[in-house]
C-alpha positions, 0 to 999 in steps of 0.5 A: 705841388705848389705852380709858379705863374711865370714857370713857362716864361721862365723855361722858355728863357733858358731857366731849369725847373728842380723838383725834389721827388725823394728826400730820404735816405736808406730806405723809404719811411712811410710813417705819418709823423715822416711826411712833411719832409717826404718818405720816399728814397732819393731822386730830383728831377731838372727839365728845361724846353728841350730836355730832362735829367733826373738823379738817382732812381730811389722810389721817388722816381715813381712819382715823377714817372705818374706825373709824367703819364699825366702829362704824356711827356714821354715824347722827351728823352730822359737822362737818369743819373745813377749816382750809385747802386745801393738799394735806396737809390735804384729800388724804384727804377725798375717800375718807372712807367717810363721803362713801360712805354715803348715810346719812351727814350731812356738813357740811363749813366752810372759808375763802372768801376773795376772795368764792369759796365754799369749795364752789368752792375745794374742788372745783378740787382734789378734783375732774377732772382732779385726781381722777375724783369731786368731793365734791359727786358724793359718795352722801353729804349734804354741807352746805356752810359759808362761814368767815371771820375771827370766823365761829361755828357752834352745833353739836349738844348746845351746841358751839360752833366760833369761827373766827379768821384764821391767819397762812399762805400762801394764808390759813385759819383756825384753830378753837376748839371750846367745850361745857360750860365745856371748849375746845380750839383748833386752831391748824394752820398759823400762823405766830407770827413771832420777835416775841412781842409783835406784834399778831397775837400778842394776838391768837392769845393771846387767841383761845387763852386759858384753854383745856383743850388747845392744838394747836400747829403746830411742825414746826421748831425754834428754830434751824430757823425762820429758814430757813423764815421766810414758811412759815407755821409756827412752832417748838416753843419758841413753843408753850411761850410761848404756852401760858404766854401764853394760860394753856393748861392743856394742849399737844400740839405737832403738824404734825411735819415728815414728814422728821422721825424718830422719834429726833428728835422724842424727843430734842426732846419730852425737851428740852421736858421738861426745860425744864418741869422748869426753869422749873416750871408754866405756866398756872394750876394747869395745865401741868407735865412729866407722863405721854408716853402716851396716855390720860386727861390727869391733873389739873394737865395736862401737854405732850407731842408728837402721836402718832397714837393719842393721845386724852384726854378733856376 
């Protein structure tokens, strides 16, 4: 994973590091001509001096976790952010080493609707006959959170994580995490609609508005939606509208479809290049064709497709 020189400087000045661990959606695709952009389901983590918080437990979180224990950092409390519970973004929460250690502090949030406690919801999936141990068997100490519709959390360090409903099947929840004037939203599976204008549009626009980076779930295109309208997805197009809409400064378009090739997926981020390239900046000050790589975000952001790997500071 590519470092950036001034990455301690940069935390300790209050800046937040972002790291894309699971860029895919549905399922895992460890196919060779799939991992340029990555193969493991949904999960990005945000660390700054005193805390970290990670969103969604796909099976990506396994590599965070292995970093982890290279690091020994499990002396921090861990926020996880379940944004709902379709195997895809939980599968990999169960063999988190951090649930292994009896060190480690787990505070674990997600959607509770109809009155059952995430707790419970939870430990129906990940739990006998499904799978031998539940996360409440765990060594580690887990904190469980209700979330709900305009739920907030203080965090270590004076984060703060709002939540807000997502349009998917079986509900969830989308996130935005805000310190020192610096936010990020994630906004995993949520279906935006062919109407820009709705309400729930406004509302996502509003949720989402001024933010340093916009995690955007597009695992289809334009042309792809109508076959999979109800999903609970969007297409990478809207990402460009809404970015524009809500005045992100920056876009990472995520969830790839696991089917989706390397080849293709180039093919489209070079298409939404050449679209930016068009139409000149979104967002004040913000979003223009820049740099497809890992690293720092340069000044005047940029838009790009998820890679595994990928990390900037905000």
């Amino acid at each position: 994973m590519e470092k950036h020189g001034r990455e301690s400087e940069s935390l300790e000045k209050g800046g937040m590091k972002v790291e894309l661990w699971g860029t895919r959606g549905s399922c895992p695709a460890p196919f060779p001509n799939r991992m340029g952009y990555g193969g493991n389901t949904s999960c990005i983590s945000a660390s700054w001096e005193e805390g970290l918080a990670v969103f969604d437990g796909g099976t990506g979180i396994l590599a965070l976790g292995q970093q982890m224990e290279r690091e020994g950092r499990w002396d921090v409390p861990i926020h996880i952010f379940i944004g709902h519970l379709h195997l895809d973004h939980i599968t990999g929460l169960i063999l988190f080493p951090g649930m292994f250690r009896k060190e480690a502090r787990i505070h674990l949030y997600g959607p509770s609707p109809d009155g059952e406690s995430f707790q419970t919801r939870l430990n129906k999936v990940l739990g006998p006959p499904y799978w031998p141990v539940s996360v409440s068997q765990v060594p580690a100490r887990v904190v469980w959170h209700d979330g709900a519709d305009g739920d907030s959390w203080e965090l270590p360090g004076g984060a703060l994580v709002r939540a807000m409903a997502s349009n998917h099947p079986n509900g969830g929840l989308l996130y935005r995490l805000e310190k020192d004037g610096r936010s990020m939203v994630y906004g995993m599976d949520c279906e935006l609609g062919e109407e820009n204008r709705s309400e729930y549009w406004e509302r996502y626009k509003d949720f989402a508005r001024d933010c340093d980076l916009l995690l955007f779930d597009a695992p289809y295109t334009r042309e792809e939606y109508p076959c999979f309208r109800g999903f609970g997805h969007s297409f990478w197009e809207q990402g460009l509208e809404m970015a524009g809409a809500c005045r992100a400064r920056r876009l990472c378009i995520c969830h790839h479809n696991w089917d989706r090739e390397d080849e293709a997926l180039k093919k489209a981020e070079m298409e939404l290049t050449q679209r930016l390239e068009g139409a000149g900046r979104i967002g004040p000050g913000g979003m223009k064709p820049g740099e497809m790589k890992s690293g720092e975000l340069k000044p005047g952001g940029k838009v790009w497709f998820a890679k595994e790997g990928d990390w900037m500071i905000l």
